[in-house]
C-alpha positions in Angstrom: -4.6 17.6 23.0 -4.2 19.3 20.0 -0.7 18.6 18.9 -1.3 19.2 14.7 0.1 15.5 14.4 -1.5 11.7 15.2 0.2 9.9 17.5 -0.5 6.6 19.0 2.1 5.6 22.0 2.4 2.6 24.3 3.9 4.7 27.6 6.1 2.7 29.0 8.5 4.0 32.4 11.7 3.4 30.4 13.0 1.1 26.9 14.7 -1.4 28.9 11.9 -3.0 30.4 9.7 -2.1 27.3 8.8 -5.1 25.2 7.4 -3.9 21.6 5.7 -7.1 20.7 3.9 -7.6 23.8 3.7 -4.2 25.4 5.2 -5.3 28.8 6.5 -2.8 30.7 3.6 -0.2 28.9 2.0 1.7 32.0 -0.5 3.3 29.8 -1.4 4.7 26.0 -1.3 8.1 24.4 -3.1 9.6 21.5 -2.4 12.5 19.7 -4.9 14.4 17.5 -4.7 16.3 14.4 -6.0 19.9 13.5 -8.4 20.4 10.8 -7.3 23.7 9.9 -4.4 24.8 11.7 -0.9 23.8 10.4 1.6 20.4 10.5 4.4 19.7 8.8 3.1 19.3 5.8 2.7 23.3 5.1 6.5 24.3 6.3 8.4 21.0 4.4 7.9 19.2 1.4 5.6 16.3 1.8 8.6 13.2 1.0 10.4 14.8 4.0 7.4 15.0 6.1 7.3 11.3 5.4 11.0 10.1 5.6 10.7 11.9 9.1 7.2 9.8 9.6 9.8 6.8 9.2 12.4 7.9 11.0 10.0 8.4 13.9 8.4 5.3 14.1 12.2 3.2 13.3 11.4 0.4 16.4 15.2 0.5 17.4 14.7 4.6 18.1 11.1 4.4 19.4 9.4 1.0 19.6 6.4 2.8 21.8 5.5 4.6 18.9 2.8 2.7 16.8 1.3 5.3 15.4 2.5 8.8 13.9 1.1 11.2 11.0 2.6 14.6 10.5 1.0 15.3 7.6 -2.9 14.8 7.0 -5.1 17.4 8.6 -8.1 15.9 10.2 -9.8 14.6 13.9 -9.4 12.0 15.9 -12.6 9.9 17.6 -11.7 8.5 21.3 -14.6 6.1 22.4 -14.3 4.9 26.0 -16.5 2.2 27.2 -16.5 -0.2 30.4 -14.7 -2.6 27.9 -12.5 -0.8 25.9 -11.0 2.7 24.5 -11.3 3.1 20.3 -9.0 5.5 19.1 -10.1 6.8 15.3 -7.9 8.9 13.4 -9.9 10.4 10.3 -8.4 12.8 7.7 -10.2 15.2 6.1 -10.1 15.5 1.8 -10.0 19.5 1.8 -8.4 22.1 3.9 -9.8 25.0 1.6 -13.7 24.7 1.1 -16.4 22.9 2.3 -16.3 19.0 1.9 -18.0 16.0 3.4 -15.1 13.8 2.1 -13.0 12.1 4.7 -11.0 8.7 5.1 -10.7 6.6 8.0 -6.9 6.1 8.0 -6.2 4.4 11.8 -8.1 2.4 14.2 -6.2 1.2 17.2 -8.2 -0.6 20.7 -7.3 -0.9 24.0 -8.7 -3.1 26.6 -9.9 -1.8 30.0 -7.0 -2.7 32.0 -4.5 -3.0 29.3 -1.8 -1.1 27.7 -1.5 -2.8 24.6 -2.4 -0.6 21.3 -4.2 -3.3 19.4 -5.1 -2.7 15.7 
């Protein structure tokens, strides 16, 4: 859903039986998507807080599921499911204000069918 943030999560039951390097104890992934227009952090704080809380976020000791998070950078996000695999694509847009082709590709992550391992 539209959550005006990227997120990338490996969804696991609890922490305890959660391990960050191999994803054991994952039960499935989560991706967030971006708005285009609509606002994120970025419009109600200044943008080095929007990123020390980017940090704070993704700290492994206080969320080691969380492989992924942008509260910032307004764009889309391009889910590709396949019998194989899931490709999550988080692209941000250059311009919020008038028309632009410009964009970035700024995080890829891939899941295997079966899997819940985020894999860059």
């Amino acid at each position: 859903g539209d959550t005006h943030s990227s997120w990338a999560f490996e969804v696991s039951k609890g922490l305890k039986e959660y391990n960050a390097k191999t994803g054991t104890g994952a039960v499935a992934v989560e991706f967030g998507t971006p708005s285009i227009s609509s606002s994120n952090a970025d419009e109600r704080y200044p943008t080095d807080s929007v990123k020390l809380a980017e940090k704070v976020l993704m700290a492994p000791q206080l969320n080691p599921h969380l492989k992924y998070a942008n509260l910032r950078d307004h764009g889309y996000l391009i889910l590709t499911l396949t019998p194989e695999q899931a490709v999550a694509e988080w692209y941000y847009v250059d311009k919020l204000n008038a028309p632009s082709n410009g964009q970035t590709l700024a995080q890829r992550y891939v899941v295997k069918n079966g899997a819940t391992k985020l894999v860059q």
